[in-house]
N, C-alpha and C positions, 0 to 999 in steps of 0.2 A: 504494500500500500504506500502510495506516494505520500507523503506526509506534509501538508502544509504548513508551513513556519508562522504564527504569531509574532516570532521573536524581530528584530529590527532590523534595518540594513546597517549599523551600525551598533549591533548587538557585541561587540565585540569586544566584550574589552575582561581587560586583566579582572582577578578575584585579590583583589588591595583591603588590607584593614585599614580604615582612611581615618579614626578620630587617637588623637595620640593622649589627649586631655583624660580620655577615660580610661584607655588600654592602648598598653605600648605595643606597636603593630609584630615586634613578635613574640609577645607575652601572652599566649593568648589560654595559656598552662588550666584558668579558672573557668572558661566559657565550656558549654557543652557542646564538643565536636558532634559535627555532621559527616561522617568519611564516605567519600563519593570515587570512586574508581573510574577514572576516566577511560580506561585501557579495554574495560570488557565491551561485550557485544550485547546491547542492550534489548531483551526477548517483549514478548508479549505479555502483560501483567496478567497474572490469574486472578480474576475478578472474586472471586466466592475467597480467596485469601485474606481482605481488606474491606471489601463493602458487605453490605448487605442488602442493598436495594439499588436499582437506580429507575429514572424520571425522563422521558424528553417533554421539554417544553418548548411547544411555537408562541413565539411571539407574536403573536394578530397585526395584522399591517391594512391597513388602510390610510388614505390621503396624508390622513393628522399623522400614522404614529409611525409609518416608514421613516427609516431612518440611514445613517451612511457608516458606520463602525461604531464597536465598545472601548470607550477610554476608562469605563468605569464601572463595575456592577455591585450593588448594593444590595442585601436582602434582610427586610425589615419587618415579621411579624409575616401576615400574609402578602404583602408586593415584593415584584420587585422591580430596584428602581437602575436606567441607563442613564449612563454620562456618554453623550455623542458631541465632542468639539467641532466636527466637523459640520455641522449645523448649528452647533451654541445651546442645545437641548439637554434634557433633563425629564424622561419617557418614565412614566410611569405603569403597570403592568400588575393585575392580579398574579397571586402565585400558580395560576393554568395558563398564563399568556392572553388574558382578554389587555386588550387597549383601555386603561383608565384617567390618564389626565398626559399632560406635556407642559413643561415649564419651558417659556421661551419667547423670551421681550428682548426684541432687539430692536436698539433706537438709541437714543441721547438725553430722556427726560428719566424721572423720577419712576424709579421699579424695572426702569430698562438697564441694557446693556450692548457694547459690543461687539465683546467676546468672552465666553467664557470657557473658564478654565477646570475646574473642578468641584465636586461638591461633597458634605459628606451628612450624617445624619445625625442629631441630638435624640439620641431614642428615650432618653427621660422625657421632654416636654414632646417627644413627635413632630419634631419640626427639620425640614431638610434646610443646608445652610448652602448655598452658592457661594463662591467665591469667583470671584470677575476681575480679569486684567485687563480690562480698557472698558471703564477706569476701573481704578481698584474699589473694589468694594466687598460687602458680606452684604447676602440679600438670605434674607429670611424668608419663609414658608408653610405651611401647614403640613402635614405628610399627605395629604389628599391633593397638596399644588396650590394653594392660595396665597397670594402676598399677604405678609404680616410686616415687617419692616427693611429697614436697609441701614447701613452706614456705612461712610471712606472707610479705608486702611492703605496703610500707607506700605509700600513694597510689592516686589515679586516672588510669589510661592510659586512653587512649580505641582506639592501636590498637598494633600490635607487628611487628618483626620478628628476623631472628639473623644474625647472620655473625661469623665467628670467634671462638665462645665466648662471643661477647657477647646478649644483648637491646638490642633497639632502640624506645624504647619513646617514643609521643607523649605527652606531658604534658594531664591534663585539669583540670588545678590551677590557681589564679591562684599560679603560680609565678613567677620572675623569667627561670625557661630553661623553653624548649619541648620539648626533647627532653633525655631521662635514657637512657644507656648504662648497662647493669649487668651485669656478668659473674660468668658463673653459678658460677667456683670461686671467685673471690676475694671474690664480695661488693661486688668496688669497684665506686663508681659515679663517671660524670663527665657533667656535664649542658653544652649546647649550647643556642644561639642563644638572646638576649635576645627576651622578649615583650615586644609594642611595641604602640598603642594602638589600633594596625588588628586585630592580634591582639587584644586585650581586646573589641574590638567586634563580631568575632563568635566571641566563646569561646564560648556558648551554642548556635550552629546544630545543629542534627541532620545527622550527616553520615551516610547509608548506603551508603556505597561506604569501600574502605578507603582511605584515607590514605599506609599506607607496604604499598607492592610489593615484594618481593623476587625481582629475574632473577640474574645473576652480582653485583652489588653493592643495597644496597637503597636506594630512591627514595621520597623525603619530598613530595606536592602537596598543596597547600589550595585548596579553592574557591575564596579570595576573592584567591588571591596568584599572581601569574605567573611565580614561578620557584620551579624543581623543584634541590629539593637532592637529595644523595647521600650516603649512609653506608657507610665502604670497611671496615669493623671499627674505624676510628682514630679518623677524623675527619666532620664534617659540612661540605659544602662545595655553594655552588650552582653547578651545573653546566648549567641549561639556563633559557633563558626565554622564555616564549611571547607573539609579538608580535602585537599587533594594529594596530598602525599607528595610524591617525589614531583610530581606535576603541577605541584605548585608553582608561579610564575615568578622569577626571579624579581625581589621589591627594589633594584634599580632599573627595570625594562625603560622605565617612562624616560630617560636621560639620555636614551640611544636615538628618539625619535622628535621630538622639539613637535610637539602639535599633530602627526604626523599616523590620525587614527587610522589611517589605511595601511601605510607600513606596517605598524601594531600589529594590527588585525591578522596581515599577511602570517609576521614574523611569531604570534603566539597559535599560528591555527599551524602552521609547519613543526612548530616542536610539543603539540597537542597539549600545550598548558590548559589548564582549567579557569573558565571566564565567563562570564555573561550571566550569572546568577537572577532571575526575574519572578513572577508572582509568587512571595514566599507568602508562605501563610502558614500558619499555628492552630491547629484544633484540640479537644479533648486530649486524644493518645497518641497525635502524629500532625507530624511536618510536612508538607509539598510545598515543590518550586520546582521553577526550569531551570534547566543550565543546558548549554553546551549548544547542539542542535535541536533544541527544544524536547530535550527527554525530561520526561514525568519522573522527580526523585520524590519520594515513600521515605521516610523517616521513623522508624516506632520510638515514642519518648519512653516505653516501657521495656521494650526488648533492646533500647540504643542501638538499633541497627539500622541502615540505608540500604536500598535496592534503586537501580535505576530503569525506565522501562521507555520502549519505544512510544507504547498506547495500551489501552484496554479494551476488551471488549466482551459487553455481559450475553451469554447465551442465551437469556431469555428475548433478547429485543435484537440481535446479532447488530448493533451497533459500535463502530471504535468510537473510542475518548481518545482525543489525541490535542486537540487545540484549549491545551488547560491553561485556565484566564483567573489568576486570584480573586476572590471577592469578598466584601466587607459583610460581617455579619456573625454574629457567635453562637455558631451550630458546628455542627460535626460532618459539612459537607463539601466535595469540588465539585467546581464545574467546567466545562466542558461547551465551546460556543462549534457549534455547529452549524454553516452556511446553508441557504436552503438549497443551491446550486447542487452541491454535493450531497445531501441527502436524499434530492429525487435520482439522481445516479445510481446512490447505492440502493434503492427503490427499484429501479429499472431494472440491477444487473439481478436482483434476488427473483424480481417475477419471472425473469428467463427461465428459473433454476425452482422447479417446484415445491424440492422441499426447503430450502429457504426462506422460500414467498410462508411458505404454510406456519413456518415455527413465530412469522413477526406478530407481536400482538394486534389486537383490532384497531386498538383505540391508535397505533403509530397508522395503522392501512388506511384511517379515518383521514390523521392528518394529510400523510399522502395525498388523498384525492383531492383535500381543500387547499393544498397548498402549491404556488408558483413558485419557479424558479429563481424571481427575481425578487420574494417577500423577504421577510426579514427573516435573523438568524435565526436557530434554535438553539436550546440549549441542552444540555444533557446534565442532568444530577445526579454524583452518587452519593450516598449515605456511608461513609465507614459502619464496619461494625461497632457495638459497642463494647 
């Protein structure tokens, strides 16, 4: 199976521990290793190992709620909600995929905007929080899509999240701290971990995956750095680091190349270093993230072991998981975006194939017939076990 890359055209880059203020980049003796073996040949995940259910959901597409890609997915009680930049939207979606609301004012007056950037969710009061870089601002809302209020803020984030009152916000600045906390009643703010010259060198990357995840606490990854912090509402603290062994990327690379992301790219994809580390996320008993060419890694926090896998795929619905997309929300589930292109395909190829066609459930044979080629994505849910 050809496998579709989520990951970036400049996905590329080294696994740097980049905050030296908290952890000396090679001290890293206290954090609980991730060991990921770059070297093996990564199979098919056996699904009955790991989950215990899984879910596809169409996304209902009509005029209003068609949309152009996921910068962001959210899952909040029963919605769930999309961040699409490339419209400026903000899609909101019962947990079956019905169309229920779309955040998206775009203009120059009050409650507008004209571009946005990111959003994330206040699940105490139920309110989703926009944040907009032209101009900057926090636009408030109801979880149903309503204006409630707005205010400036002053700077660029690149991504965001919340936990107790607070904003959790990445710095897109040549600031001296990476990360700004700022709390939504008092206004205070307090900034964390020193930028350091690995940081400087690749402050400019395009990153399309987000940055910080939110499960029960919210989780800080950089492509270029191998260890994953953690924001408890208080503090910022590195809590995991992903090992590569001997494949780990020599921490003067960045001094041979002066700016020079594509040499990089070249010279750590030829001596098969480990890089590009993206949607990490933290559940109940296990870790997922991507690395590398977008292989699915499986972390058990209980057994401290890692596996890496190409894709999944559950015998009951013969569908692969392969295009796994972090998302914010504290449950015990991945997901998996699934274009509709390619699942009338794999539709097609199983009705040739009799018993195939026969094993897919009804309710995916449903979607099938109501769905085009050019709707929106689906998604695929699994549940770990517990």
């Amino acid at each position: 199976m050809i496998m579709k890359r989520i990951l970036f055209t400049i996905v590329l880059l080294l696994c740097f521990s980049s905050c030296k203020k908290i952890v000396n980049e090679l001290d890293n003796v206290n954090l609980e290793h991730i060991k990921v073996d770059i070297q093996e040949k990564y199979p098919e995940g056996d699904f009955k190992e790991y989950f215990s259910s899984s879910k596809i959901i169409a996304l209902e597409t009509t005029e209003r709620s068609i949309f152009s890609k996921i910068d962001r997915i959210s899952l909040h009680k029963d919605k769930i909600f999309i961040l699409d930049r490339n419209t400026d939207a903000v899609l909101i979606f019962s947990n079956t995929g019905k169309f229920l609301n779309k955040i998206q004012y775009i203009g120059k007056g009050p409650m507008e905007y004209i571009s946005l950037h990111d959003f994330t969710i206040d699940e105490n009061r139920g309110h989703i929080i926009l944040y907009t870089d032209r101009p900057y601002k926090l636009i408030t809302y109801t979880i149903e899509g309503q204006f409630l209020k707005e205010e400036k803020i002053k700077g660029f984030y690149f991504n965001m999240g919340f936990k107790d009152n607070n904003l959790f916000l990445l710095v897109k600045e040549k600031k001296d701290k990476m990360f700004l906390e700022y709390n939504l009643e008092t206004q205070a703010k307090k900034r964390f971990v020193d930028l350091n010259e690995k940081d400087e060198f690749f402050f400019n990357l395009v990153i399309e995956s987000p940055n910080i995840i939110r499960s029960k606490n919210v989780f800080i990854s950089q492509l270029y750095s191998e260890t994953i912090y953690e924001y408890d509402g208080n503090e910022v603290k590195p809590k995991y680091f992903v090992d590569y062994g001997e494949q780990k990327a020599p921490d003067n690379i960045i001094n041979k190349f002066e700016k020079n992301y594509q040499g990089l790219y070249e010279y750590i994809t030829e001596n098969n270093y480990g890089f590009g580390i993206s949607n990490f996320r933290e559940s109940k008993d296990y870790v997922t993230f991507n690395f590398y060419n977008n292989m699915i890694v499986i972390y058990s926090k209980v057994l401290k072991k890692s596996k890496a896998f190409s894709f999944f795929e559950n015998e009951n619905d013969q569908l692969p998981f392969y295009n796994y997309f972090a998302h914010d929300g504290d449950d015990n589930k991945i997901i998996s975006i699934y274009p509709a292109i390619e699942f009338k395909d794999q539709m097609s190829i199983y009705k040739k194939e009799i018993k195939p066609w026969d094993k897919i459930p009804d309710y995916i044979k449903e979607i099938d017939e109501k769905l085009s080629s050019n709707d929106n994505p689906l998604l695929i849910v699994y549940t770990f076990k517990e």
